[in-house]
ROFIBA-764995 format. One line per field, with one value per residue (C-alpha): residue in one letter; chain; x, y, z. Coordinates in steps of 0.25 Angstrom, whole numbers. Example, Ala and Ser with C-alpha at 12.3 -4.5 7.8 and 13.67 -1.06 7.14 Angstrom:
# residues 2
dofi	(a	s)
lummar	(A	A)
xx	(49	55)
yy	(-18	-4)
zz	(31	29)
# end
This chain:
# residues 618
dofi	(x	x	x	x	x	x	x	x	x	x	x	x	x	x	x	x	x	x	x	x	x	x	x	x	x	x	x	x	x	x	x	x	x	x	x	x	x	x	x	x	x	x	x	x	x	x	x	x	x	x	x	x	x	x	x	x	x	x	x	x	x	x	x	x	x	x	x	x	x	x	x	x	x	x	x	x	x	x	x	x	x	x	x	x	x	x	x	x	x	x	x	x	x	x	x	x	x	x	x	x	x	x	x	x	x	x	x	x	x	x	x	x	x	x	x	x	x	x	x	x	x	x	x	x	x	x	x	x	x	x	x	x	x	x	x	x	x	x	x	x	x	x	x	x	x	x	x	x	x	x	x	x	x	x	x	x	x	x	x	x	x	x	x	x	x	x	x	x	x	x	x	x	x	x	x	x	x	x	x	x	x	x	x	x	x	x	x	x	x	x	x	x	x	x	x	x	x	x	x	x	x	x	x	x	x	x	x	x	x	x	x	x	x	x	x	x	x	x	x	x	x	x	x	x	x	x	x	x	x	x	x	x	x	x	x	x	x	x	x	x	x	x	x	x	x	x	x	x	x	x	x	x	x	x	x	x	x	x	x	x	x	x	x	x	x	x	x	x	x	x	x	x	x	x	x	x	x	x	x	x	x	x	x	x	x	x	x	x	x	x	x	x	x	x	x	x	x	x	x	x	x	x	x	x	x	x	x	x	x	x	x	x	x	x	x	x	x	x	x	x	x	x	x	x	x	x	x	x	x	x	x	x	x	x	x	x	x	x	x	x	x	x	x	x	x	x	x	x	x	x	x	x	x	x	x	x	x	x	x	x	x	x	x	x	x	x	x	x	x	x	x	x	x	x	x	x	x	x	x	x	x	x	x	x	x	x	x	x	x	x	x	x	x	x	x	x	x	x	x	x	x	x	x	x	x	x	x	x	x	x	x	x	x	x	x	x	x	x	x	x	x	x	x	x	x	x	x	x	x	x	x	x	x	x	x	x	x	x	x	x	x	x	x	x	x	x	x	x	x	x	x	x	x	x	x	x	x	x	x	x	x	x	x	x	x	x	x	x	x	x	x	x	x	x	x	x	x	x	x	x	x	x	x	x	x	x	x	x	x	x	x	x	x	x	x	x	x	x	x	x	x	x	x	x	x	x	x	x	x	x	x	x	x	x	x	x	x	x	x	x	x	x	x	x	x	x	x	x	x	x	x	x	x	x	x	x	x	x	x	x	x	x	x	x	x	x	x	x	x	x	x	x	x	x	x	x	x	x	x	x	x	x	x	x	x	x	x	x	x	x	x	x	x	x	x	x	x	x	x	x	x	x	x	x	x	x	x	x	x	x	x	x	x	x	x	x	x	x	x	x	x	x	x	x	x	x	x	x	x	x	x	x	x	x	x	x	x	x)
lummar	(A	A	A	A	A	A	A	A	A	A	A	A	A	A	A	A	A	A	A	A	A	A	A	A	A	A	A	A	A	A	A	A	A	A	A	A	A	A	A	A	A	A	A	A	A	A	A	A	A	A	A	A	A	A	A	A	A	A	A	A	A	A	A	A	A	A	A	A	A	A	A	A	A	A	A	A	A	A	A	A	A	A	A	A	A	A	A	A	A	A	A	A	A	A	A	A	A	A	A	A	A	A	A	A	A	A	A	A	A	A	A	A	A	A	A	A	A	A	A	A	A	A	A	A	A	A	A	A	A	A	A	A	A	A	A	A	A	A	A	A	A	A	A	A	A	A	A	A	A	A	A	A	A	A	A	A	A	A	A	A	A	A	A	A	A	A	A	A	A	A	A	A	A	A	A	A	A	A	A	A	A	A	A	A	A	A	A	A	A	A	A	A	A	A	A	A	A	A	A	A	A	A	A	A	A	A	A	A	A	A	A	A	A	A	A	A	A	A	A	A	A	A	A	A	A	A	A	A	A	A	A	A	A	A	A	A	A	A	A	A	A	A	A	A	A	A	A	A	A	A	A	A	A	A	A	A	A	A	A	A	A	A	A	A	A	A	A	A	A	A	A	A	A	A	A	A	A	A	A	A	A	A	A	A	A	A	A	A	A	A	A	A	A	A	A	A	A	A	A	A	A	A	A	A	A	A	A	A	A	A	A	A	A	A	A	A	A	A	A	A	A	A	A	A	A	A	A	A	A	A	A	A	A	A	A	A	A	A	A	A	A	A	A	A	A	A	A	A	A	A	A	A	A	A	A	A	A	A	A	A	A	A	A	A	A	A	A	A	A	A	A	A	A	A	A	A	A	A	A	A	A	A	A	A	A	A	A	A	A	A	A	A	A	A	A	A	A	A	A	A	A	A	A	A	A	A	A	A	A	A	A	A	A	A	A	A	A	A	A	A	A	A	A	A	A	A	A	A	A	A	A	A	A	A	A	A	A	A	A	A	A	A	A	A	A	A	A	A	A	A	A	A	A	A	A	A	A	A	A	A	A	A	A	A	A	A	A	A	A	A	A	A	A	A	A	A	A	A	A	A	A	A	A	A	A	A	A	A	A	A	A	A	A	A	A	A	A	A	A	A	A	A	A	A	A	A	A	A	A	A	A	A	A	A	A	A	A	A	A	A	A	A	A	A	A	A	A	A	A	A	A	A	A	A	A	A	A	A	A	A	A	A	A	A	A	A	A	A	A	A	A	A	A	A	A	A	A	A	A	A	A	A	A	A	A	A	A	A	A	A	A	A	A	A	A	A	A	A	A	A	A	A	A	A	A	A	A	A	A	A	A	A	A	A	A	A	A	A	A	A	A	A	A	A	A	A	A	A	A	A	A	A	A	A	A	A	A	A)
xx	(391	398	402	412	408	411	418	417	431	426	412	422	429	418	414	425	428	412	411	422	435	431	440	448	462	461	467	481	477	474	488	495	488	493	505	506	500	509	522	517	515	528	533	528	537	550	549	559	551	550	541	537	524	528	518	523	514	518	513	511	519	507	498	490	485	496	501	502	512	511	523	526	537	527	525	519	511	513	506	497	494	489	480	474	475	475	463	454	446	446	457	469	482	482	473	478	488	476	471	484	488	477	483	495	489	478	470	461	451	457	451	462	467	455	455	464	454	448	459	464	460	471	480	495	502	517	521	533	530	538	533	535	544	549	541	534	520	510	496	489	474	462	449	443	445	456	471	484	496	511	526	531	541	547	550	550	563	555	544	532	519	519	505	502	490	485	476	465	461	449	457	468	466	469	484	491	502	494	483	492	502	488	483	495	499	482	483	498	503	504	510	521	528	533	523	533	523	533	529	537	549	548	544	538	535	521	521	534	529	519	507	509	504	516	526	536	535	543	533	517	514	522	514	500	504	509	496	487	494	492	477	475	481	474	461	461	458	464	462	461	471	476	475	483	474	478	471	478	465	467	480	476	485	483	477	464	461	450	440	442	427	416	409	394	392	387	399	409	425	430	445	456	460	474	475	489	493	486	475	460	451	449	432	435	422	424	437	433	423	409	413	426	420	427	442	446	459	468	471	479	474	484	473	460	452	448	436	435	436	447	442	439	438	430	423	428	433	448	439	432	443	451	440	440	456	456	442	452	462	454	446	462	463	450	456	470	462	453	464	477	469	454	452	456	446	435	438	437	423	418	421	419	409	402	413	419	404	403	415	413	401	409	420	417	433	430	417	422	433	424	409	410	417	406	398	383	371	364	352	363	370	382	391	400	395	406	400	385	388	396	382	373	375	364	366	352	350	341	342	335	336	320	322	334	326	314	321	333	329	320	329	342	331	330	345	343	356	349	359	355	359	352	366	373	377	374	363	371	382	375	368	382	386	383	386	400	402	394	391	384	368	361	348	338	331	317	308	300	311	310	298	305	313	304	298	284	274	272	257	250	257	249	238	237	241	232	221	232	236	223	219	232	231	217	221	234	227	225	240	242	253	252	255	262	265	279	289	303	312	312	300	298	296	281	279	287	283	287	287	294	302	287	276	285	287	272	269	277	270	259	262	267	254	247	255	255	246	238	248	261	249	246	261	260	249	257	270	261	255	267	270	266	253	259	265	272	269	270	267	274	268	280	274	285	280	274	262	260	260	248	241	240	232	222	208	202	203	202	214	220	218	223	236	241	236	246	258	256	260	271	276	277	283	295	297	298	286	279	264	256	242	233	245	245	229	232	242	234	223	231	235	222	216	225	223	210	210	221	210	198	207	210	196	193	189	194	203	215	226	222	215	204	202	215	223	236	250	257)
yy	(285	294	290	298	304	293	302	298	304	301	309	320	319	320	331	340	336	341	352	356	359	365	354	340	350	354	345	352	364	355	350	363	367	356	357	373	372	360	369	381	372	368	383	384	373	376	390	389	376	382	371	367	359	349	342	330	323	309	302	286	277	269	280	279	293	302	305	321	322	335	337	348	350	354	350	337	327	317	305	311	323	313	305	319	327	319	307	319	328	341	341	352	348	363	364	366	377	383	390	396	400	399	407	398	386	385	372	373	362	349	343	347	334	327	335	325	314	320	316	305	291	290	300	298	309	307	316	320	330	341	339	323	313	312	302	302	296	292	295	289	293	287	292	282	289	278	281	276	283	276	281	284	273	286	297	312	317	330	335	335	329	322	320	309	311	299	304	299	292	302	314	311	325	332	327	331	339	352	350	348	360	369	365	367	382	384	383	383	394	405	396	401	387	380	372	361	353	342	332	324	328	343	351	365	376	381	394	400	415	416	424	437	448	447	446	458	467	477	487	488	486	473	468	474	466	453	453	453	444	433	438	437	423	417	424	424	439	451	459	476	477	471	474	470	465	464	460	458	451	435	441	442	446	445	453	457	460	468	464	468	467	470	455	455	463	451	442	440	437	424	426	416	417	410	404	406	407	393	395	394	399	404	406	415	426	432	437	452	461	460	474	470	460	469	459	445	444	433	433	426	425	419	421	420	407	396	390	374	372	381	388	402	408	409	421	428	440	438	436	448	457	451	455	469	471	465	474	488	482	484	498	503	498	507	519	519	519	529	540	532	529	535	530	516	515	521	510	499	505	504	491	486	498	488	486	499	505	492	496	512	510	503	513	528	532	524	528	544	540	531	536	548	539	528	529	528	527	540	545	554	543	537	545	544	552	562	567	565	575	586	587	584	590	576	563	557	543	532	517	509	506	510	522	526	522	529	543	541	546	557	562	562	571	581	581	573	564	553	541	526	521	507	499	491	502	515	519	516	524	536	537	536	547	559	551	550	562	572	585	574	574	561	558	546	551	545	548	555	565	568	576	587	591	591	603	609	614	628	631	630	615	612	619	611	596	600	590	579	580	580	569	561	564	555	544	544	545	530	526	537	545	557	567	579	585	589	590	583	574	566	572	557	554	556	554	550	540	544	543	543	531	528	528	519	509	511	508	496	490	493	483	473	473	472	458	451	442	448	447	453	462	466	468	478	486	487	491	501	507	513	519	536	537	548	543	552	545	556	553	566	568	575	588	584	572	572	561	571	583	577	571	583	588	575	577	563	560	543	546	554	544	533	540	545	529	525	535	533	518	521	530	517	509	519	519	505	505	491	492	489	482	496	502	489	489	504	499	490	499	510	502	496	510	516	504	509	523	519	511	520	533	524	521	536	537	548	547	557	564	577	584	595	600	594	604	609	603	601)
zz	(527	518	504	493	481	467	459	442	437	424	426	431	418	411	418	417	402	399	410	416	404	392	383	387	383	397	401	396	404	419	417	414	426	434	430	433	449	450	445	452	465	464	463	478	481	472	468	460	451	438	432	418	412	402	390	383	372	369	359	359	347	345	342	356	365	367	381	387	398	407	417	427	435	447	463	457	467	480	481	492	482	470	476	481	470	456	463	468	460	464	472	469	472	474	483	496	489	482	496	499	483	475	463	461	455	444	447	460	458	456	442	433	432	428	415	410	410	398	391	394	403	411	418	424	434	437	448	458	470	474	487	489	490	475	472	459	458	446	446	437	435	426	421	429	441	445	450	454	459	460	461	448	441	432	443	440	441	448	454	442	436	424	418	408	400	389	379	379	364	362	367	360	352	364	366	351	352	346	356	368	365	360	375	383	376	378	393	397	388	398	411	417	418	404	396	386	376	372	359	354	362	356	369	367	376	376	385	383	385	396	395	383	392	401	393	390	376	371	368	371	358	359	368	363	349	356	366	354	347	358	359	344	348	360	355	339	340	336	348	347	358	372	387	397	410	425	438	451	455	451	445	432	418	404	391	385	370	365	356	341	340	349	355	360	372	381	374	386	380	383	388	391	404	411	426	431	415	412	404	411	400	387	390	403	405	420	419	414	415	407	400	395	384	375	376	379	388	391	406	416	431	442	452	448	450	441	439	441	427	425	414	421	433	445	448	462	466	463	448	449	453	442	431	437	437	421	419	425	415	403	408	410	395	390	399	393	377	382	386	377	364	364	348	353	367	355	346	356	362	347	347	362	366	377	385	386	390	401	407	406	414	427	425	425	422	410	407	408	398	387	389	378	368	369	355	357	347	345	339	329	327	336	345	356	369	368	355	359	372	363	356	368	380	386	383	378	377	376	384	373	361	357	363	354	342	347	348	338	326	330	341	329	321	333	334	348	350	357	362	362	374	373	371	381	392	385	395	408	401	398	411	418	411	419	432	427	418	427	414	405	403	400	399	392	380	374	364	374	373	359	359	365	356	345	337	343	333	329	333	319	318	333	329	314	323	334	328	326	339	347	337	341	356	356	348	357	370	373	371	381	372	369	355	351	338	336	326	324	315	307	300	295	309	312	326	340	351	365	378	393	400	409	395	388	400	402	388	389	401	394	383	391	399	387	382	398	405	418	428	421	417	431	435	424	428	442	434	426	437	443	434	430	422	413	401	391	378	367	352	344	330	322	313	303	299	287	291	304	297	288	300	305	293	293	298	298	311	308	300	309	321	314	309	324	327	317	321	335	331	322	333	342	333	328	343	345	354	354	351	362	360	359	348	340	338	336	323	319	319	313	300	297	297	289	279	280	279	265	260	261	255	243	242	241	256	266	274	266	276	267	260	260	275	280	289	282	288	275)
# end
């Protein structure tokens, strides 16, 4: 035996009041939308129906809830239609239409009505079709999930629906003159069809102009100034300037304003988006590309498709052409600056630098026109590429962050112009480079390129570090780095860490070994074992360093053990290399040795860094 589903209206209610709409004030805009598919349905009948949605607020003499009533001069309802569409939920009185013309109706899902149980207890629908026999019929609808329908004792005098709403006394707040006008110009004020507010018999249009971007200006700066005057009123915003956006796809119109500041890279823009000029979202996230977080837009779409609560859209095809038309609109907007007004395009990718470089990497046209203006961070300071490449024939850069701080600040002392290109995009933007301008050189740069532009020692200054540097070699020998002496700046600077792409990912391993239980321990040693034995670790001691220079005169060997320990370390550490297990005993050792050695020169001990027999490097 089969047996129906029992259906709670009042748990559905609830549902849709806490789940489904973002406020009770919805209600305003399922009525509009009622009203506008039952005007436009009409149209099909009766091309030459006009139409027109009227709200009236009528207040009782005894101070009880007020009464809205919304009327539309649309295709109205038969008896057979009501008790099909207003008594079942999720049935659309469009629905058979919806198949064959989609795009000429906004409500698809057959919920809408229900909205107005959040504001009221009771609901009474007073309609005449165009279709019937003249006949006008009452529907009236409770909370409850009850009904009743009869003809109607006060006839329309044509096709229509009238909607009465009671307030309900708690949501009373939502039927005041103020909130009932705000809501209805919120939602209604770009339909095509005119929207009258009447209270206390003074009637009021609410959309007399239609939406702003289609209107006609004398001149382009008339337009530009009147578009950002309506930005600067739907947003609150005084907006850098205006662009116009287009997609044949879900036949989409409308503006977007760019940002006057910069938001957070991850942050995605919140943009107000119209369905067939009534409004379906102020919160709208899929409508444009990830790279354009750089504008918010107002848009209105005729076919795209809405989501069951209305208040965005769903993500197909016709969708993701539609982002990729209004993505082309704002690229043609960044082409026209770049060959109309250079300094402007410049001042909007100082302020919105991530989504220009996110869109120059999908587009090589734009990436040709905008890649030599980017700024980028340099070990001289920041420049665009265009100056770097006057100077430098290759493009030197580093991926990380630690890499840059690793070779900045000697590197600018060789006169090496090294880029960092460890923010968002930079690395991917640089490697394209010679892939889509075919004469530039790029390559990565590390510290383990430093060493070869250093100074090399004349042969009395080898000959005077030669016990330093065998000395060094030793102590070295179990971290598997080895040592050079040469010179470089900054003198202050006394030594220089380095090594390739495979001993630092080794070194790494390595530590990680040294901090994991047995079994990430073993899958380790696998990792390791694949890769090449030869790490390039290089310590370079700098003959311009004072400390050096003196080091290379001591002949205590303790001391002089204990000193390269102690450089060695503070050669990690400027290079922000973490300290494995063996280095940190190392520093540790290190500092209570030199507290040691301190304490025994005070004393009158040995131990001095000069004196008689100490080899000359002063």
């Amino acid at each position: 035996m089969d047996h129906r589903f029992q259906v709670s209206l009042r748990g559905v209610i609830d549902l849709l009041s806490h789940h489904l709409y973002s406020s009770p004030g919805v209600y305003v805009r399922e009525l509009l939308q009622n009203a506008t598919d039952a005007t436009r349905a009409r149209q099909q009948l009766e091309p030459q129906a006009t139409g027109a949605v009227g709200l009236e607020l009528r207040e009782k003499q005894d101070g009880g809830p007020p009464t809205l009533l919304f009327t539309d001069e649309g295709v109205g309802l038969t008896e057979e239609e009501i008790h099909r569409f207003l008594a079942t939920i999720g049935e659309s009185s469009k629905r058979e239409q919806l198949e064959a013309r989609r795009n000429d109706f906004i409500g698809q899902f057959g919920i809408g009505l229900l909205s107005c149980f959040m504001v009221c207890d009771e609901l009474l629908v007073v309609t005449r079709s165009a279709k019937g026999d003249g006949r006008t019929l009452e529907w009236r609808g409770r909370h409850d999930g009850t009904y009743d329908v009869r003809v109607s004792e006060h006839p329309l005098d044509a096709p229509g629906t009238h909607v009465y709403l009671v307030a309900r006394p708690d949501m009373a707040e939502w039927f005041t003159p103020e909130r009932v006008r705000q809501l209805a110009k919120h939602y209604g004020g770009l339909l095509p069809f005119p929207v009258r507010l009447t209270v206390d018999g003074q009637t009021e249009t609410l959309n007399p102009d239609g939406p702003p971007w289609r209107r006609f200006y004398e001149t382009p700066g008339d337009r530009r100034q009147a578009l950002l005057a309506y930005g600067r009123e739907v947003f609150g915003t005084d907006f850098l300037d205006v662009i116009p956006l287009r997609s044949e796809a879900g036949d989409v119109d409308g503006v977007a304003y760019v940002l006057p500041a910069s938001p957070h890279f991850n942050a995605k823009q919140k943009h107000r988006v119209y369905l067939k000029q009534m409004l379906l979202s102020e919160s709208a996230e899929n409508l444009l590309p990830e790279w354009a977080f750089f504008v918010k837009c107002v848009v209105n779409a005729n076919g795209l498709r809405p989501t069951a609560s209305r208040e965005s859209f769903y993500e197909d095809s016709v969708l993701a052409k539609a982002r990729e038309a209004l993505g082309q609109s704002l690229r043609k907007y960044l082409m026209d600056l770049a060959h109309e007004e250079p300094r402007a395009l410049q001042r909007l990718i100082a302020l919105h630098g991530l989504s220009v470089k996110g869109l120059a990497l999908d587009d090589d046209d734009f990436y040709r026109l905008v890649i030599h203006w980017l700024p980028f961070e340099t070990s001289l300071g920041v420049m665009t590429l265009a100056d770097y490449r006057k100077s430098w024939p290759v493009v030197r850069y580093t991926p990380t962050l630690d890499g840059f701080r690793q070779v900045a600040r000697v590197a600018a002392a060789q006169g090496l112009c090294v880029l960092n290109a460890a923010y968002t995009h930079d690395t991917a933007l640089l490697e394209k480079l010679p892939h889509v301008v075919p004469e530039a050189q790029v390559a990565p740069f590390s510290s383990a390129d430093l060493p070869q532009s250093f100074e090399e020692l004349t042969l009395d200054e080898r000959e005077a570090v030669y016990p330093l540097l065998r000395l060094a070699e030793r102590v070295l020998a179990p971290f598997r780095c080895g040592v050079e002496v040469k010179k470089f700046f900054p003198a202050e600077v006394p030594t220089l860490y380095s090594s390739d792409a495979e001993g630092a990912f080794k070194r790494d391993a390595e530590r990680a070994r040294e901090e994991s239980d047995d079994l990430y321990a073993g899958v380790l040693d696998g990792v390791m074992a694949g890769t090449g034995g030869q790490e390039r670790a290089l310590l370079c001691l700098n003959l311009h360093n004072p400390v050096v220079r003196r080091l290379a005169a001591v002949e205590g060997r303790e001391l002089l053990k204990l000193s390269v320990e102690m450089l060695y370390v503070q050669a990690l550490l400027l290079g922000q290399h973490p300290l494995n297990a063996q280095e940190m005993a190392l520093l540790n050792h290190g500092l209570l040795g030199l507290i040691s050695a301190r304490l025994d020169d005070s004393g009158g001990g040995g131990g001095g860094s000069s004196g008689p027999g100490s080899r000359g490097m002063h």
